[in-house]
C-alpha positions in Angstrom: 34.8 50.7 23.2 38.1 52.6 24.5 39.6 54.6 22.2 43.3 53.9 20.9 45.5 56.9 20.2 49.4 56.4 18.5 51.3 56.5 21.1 55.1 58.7 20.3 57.5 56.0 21.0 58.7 55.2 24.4 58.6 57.8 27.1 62.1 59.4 28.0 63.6 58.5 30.7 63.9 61.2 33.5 67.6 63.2 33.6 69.6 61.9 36.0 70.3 64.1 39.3 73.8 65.4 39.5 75.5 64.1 43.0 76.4 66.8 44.8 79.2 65.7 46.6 79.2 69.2 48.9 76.2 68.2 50.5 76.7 64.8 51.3 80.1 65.6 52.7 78.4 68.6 55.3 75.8 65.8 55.9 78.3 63.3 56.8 79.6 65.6 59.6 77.0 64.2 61.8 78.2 60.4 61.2 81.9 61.4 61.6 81.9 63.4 64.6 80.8 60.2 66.9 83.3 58.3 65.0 85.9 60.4 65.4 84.8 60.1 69.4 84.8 56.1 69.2 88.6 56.4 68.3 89.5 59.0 71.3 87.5 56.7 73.6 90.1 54.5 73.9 93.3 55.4 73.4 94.8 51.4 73.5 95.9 51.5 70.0 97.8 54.7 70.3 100.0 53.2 72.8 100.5 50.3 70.9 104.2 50.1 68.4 103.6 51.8 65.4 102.7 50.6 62.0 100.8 47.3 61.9 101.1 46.4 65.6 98.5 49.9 65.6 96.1 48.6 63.1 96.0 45.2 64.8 95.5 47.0 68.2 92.1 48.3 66.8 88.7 47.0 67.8 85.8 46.1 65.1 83.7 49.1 66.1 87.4 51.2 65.5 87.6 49.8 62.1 84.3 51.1 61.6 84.8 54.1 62.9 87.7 54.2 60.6 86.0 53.8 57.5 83.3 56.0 57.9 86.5 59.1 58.5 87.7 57.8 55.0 84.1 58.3 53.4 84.0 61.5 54.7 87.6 62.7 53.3 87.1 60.7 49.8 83.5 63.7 50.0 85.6 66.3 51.0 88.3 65.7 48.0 85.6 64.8 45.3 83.3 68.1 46.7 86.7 69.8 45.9 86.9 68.2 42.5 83.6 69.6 41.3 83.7 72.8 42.5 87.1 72.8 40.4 85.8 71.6 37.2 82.7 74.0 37.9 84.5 76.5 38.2 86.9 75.6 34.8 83.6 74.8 33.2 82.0 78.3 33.8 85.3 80.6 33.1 86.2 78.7 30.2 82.9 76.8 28.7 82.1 73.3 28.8 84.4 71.0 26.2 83.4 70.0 23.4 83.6 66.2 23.2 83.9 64.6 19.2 
């Protein structure tokens, strides 16, 4: 017959992996740079009247394109964020929360 052993409760879940927003934003580099060259390509919006008349002058793959230039700059600033609060944390110690 098998033999039952008490088992210690539930096992822990494992510790959730910090995002490191640094990397992700050097990564993204390589899905920027073509979008970047999808909104040179063609230069039909630029001539268009600015404000809206611009945005409407865009094509889908554009909007795209355009989104994907916003990911990367929302990596870049939160990148910046973290290295910030690293850098608070390790010169002046982690807060202690009540």
């Amino acid at each position: 017959p098998p033999v039952q052993t008490e088992s210690s409760g539930p096992t822990p879940a494992p510790a959730p992996v910090p995002l490191n927003h640094r990397v992700l934003a050097i990564l993204w580099i390589f899905v920027t740079g073509p979008a970047v060259f999808l909104l040179l390509r063609e230069p039909s919006w630029r001539q268009a009247p600015p404000g809206f008349d611009r945005l409407r002058a865009l094509h889908a793959e554009q909007w795209v394109a355009v989104v994907l230039i916003l990911i990367q700059l929302y990596l870049v600033v939160m990148a910046r964020m973290d290295h910030v609060r690293d850098r608070v944390d390790r010169d002046f110690g982690k807060p202690t929360r009540p």
